[in-house]
C-alpha atoms as one frame of an Amber mdcrd trajectory, in Angstrom:
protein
  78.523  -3.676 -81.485  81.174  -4.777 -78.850  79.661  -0.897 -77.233  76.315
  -3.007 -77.528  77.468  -5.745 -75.762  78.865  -4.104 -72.821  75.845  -2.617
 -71.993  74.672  -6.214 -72.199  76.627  -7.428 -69.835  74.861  -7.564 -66.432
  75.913  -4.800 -64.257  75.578  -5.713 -60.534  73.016  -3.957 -58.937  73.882
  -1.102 -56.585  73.117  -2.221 -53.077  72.007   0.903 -50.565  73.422   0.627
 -47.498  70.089   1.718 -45.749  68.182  -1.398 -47.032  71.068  -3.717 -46.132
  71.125  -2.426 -42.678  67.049  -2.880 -42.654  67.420  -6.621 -44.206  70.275
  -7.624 -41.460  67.777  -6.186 -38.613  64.706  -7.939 -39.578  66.678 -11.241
 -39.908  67.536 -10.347 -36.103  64.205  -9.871 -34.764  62.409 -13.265 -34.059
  59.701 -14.540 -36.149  56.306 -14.315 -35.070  54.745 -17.283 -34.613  52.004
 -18.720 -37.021  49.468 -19.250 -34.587  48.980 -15.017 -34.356  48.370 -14.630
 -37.823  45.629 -17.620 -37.570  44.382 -16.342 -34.821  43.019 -12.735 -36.186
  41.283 -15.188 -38.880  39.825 -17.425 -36.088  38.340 -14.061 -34.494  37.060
 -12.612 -37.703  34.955 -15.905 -38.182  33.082 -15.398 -34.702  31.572 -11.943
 -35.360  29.685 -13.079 -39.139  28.458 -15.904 -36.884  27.421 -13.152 -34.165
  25.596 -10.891 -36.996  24.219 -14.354 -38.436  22.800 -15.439 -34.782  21.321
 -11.788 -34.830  19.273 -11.922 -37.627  17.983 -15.387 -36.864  16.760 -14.166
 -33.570  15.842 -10.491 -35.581  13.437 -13.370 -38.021  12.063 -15.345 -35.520
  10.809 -12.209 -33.345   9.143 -10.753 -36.893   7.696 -14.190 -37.894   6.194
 -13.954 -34.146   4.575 -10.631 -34.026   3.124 -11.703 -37.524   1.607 -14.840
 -35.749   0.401 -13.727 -32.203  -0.378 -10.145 -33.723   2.140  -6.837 -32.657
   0.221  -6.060 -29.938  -0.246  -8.300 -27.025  -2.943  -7.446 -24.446  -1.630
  -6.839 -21.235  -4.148  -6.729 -18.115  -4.523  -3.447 -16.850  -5.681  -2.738
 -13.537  -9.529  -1.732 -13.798 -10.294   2.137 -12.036 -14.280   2.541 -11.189
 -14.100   5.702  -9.682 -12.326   8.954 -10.957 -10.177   9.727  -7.777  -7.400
   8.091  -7.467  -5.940   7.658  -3.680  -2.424   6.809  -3.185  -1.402   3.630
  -0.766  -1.259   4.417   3.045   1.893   4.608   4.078   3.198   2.498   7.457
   1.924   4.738  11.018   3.943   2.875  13.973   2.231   3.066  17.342   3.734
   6.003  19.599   6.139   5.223  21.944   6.451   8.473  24.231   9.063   8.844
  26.726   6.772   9.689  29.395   2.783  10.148  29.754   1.580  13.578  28.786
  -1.184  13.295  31.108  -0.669  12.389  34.887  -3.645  10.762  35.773  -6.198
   9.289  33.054  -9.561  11.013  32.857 -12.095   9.468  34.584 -15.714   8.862
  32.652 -17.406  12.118  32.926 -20.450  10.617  31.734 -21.393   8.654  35.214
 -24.942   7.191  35.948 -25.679  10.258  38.658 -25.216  12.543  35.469 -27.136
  10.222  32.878 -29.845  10.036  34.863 -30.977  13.353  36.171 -34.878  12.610
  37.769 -37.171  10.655  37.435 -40.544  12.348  36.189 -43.878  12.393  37.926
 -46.337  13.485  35.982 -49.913  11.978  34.975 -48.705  10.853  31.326 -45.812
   9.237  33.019 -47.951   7.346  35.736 -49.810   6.130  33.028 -47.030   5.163
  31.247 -45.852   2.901  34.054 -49.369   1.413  34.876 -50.195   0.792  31.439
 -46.953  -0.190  29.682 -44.198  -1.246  32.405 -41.994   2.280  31.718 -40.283
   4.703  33.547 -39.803   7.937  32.057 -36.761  10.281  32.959 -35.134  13.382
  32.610 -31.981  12.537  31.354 -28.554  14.319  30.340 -28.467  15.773  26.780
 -25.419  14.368  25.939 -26.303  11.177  27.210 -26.774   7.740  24.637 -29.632
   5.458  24.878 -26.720   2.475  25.964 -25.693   5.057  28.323 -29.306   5.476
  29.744 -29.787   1.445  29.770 -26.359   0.971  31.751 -27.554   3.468  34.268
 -31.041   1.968  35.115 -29.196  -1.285  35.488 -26.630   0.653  38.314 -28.754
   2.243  39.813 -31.906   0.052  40.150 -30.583  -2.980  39.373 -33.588  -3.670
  36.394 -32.858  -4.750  32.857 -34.443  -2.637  30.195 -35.673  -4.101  27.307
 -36.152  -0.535  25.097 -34.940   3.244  25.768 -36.643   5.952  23.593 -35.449
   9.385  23.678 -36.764  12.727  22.681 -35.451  16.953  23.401 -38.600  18.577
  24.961 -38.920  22.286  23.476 -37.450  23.503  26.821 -34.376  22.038  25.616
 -34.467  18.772  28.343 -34.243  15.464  26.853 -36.731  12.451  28.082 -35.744
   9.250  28.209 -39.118   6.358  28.236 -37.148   3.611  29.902 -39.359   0.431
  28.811 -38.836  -2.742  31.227 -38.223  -6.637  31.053 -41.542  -8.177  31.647
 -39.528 -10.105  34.927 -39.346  -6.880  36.290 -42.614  -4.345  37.282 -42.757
  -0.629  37.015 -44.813  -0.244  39.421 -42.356  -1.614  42.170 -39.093   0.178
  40.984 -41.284   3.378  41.291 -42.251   2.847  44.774 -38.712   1.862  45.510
 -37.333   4.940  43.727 -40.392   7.005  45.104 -41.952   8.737  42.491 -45.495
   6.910  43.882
């Protein structure tokens, strides 16, 4: 029994050195303050509110496209023909150093080379007897506006119509038809075809 009782008898714990030393150095450090531990709580908190938020928004978009329909209709621009031409891009005027030509070219097409002759024969007297018009041989090339603005130059008369054909000899014929202030008859003996 009394063997009993020793073993009874508290025995004082055996201390390791290692884990006093540890004990003595954390009662050294400082204690962190409360506030860190309360804050990782405090930032926990914000990110269920976050993922909360999210599928609010995540409902509200759902419970839309169920009302208005998944697909909107957008306008899209309306193509009638089957080419399809790019936008023209900016031209700036030219701004040379210097002009590539040294003198501008004059009008080449003049009233002496619009107006060749005048013609004379019986189909063209007639013409100016009966219907107040001059008929003339006139340059190929040459416009009926051209042919007007010549008569006026030259003979100072307004024309009221020009008419032009090629003869088969490969002239053209210009039927020159006048104002009614102004007679035929009197430009022709002024120009001398009578």
């Amino acid at each position: 029994m009394p063997a009993k009782d020793a073993s009874k008898v508290a025995k004082a714990p055996k201390v390791n050195k290692v884990a006093k030393a540890d004990k003595t150095a954390k009662a050294a450090r400082p204690a962190r303050p409360a506030k860190a531990q309360t804050e990782k709580k405090e930032k926990k908190a914000p990110v269920k509110f976050v993922q909360s938020e999210r599928a609010k928004r995540r409902a509200y978009k759902i419970a839309r496209d169920v009302r208005q329909g998944r697909t909107r209709h957008q306008s899209r621009r309306v193509h009638h023909t089957v080419q399809f031409h790019s936008k023209s891009t900016l031209q700036t005027p030219k701004k040379p150093l210097y002009p590539r030509r040294s003198v501008p070219l004059a009008n080449k097409m003049h009233e002496f080379r619009v107006l060749k002759h005048p013609l004379t024969t019986e189909s063209a007297m007639k013409k100016i007897e009966d219907h107040n018009t001059l008929v003339f041989i006139v340059d190929v090339k040459s416009t009926k506006r051209q042919i007007k603005q010549a008569v006026k130059k030259l003979y100072d008369i307004t024309a009221l119509k020009v008419n032009t054909l090629i003869r088969p000899d490969g002239k053209k014929k210009a039927y020159v038809r006048l104002h009614p202030d102004n007679d035929a008859l009197d430009v022709a003996n002024k120009i001398g075809v009578i």
